[in-house]
C-alpha positions in Angstrom: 0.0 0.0 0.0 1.0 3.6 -1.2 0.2 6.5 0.6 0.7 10.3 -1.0 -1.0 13.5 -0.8 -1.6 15.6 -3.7 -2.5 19.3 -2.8 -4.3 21.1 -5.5 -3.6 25.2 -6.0 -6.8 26.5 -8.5 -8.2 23.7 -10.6 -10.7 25.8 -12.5 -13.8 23.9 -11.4 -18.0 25.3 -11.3 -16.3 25.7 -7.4 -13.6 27.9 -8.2 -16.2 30.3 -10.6 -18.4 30.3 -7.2 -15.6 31.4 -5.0 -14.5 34.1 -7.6 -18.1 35.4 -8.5 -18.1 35.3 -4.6 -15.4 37.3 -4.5 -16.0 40.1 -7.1 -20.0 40.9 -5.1 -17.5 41.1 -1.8 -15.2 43.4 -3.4 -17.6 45.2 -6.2 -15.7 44.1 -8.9 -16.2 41.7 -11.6 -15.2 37.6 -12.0 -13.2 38.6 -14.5 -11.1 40.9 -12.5 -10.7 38.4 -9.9 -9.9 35.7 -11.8 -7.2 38.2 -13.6 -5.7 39.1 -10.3 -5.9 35.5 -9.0 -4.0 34.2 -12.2 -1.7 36.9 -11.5 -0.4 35.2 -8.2 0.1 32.0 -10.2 3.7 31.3 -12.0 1.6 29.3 -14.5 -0.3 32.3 -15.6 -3.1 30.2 -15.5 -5.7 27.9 -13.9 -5.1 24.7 -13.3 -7.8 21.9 -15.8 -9.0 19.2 -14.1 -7.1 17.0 -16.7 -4.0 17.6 -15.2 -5.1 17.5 -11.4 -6.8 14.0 -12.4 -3.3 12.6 -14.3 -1.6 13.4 -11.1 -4.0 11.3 -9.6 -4.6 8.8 -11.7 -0.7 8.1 -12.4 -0.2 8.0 -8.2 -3.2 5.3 -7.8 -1.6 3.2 -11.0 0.9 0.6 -10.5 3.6 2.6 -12.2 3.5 4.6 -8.8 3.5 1.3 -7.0 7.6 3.1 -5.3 5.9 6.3 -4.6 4.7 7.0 -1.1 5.0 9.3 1.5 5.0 12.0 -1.4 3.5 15.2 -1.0 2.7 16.2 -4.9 1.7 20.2 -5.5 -0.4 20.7 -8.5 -0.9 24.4 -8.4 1.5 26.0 -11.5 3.8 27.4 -8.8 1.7 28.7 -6.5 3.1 28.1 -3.3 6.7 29.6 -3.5 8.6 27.2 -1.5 10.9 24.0 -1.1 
């Protein structure tokens, strides 16, 4: 048995347009100029697709990954600035 963690940064999911259009009524502003200033913060220059948050996944829970454990994977395009 494997165990790993994958920590997701902003898969652009329905969730993610509800925490942004949350957002811009908070602030007075639009999704769009959220979502600008979030991408902004990201090295990626974009939102994460669910595609590549799922072949994370689906390559950790294969039997390729069957060595890999104990691994924390980020999948955020840079986000969190760190070793």
């Amino acid at each position: 048995m494997t165990v790993n963690v994958v920590l997701p940064g902003r898969i652009h999911t329905e969730r993610v347009d509800q925490l942004d259009d949350a957002a811009a009524a908070r602030t007075g502003t639009t999704r769009d100029d959220v979502a600008k200033s979030a991408i902004g913060a990201i090295p990626a220059g974009r939102y994460g697709r669910r595609e590549e948050f799922a072949d994370v996944v689906t390559f950790l829970a294969s039997a390729r990954a069957s060595y890999v454990t104990g691994a924390k994977i980020r999948i955020d395009g840079g986000l969190i600035r760190g070793l």
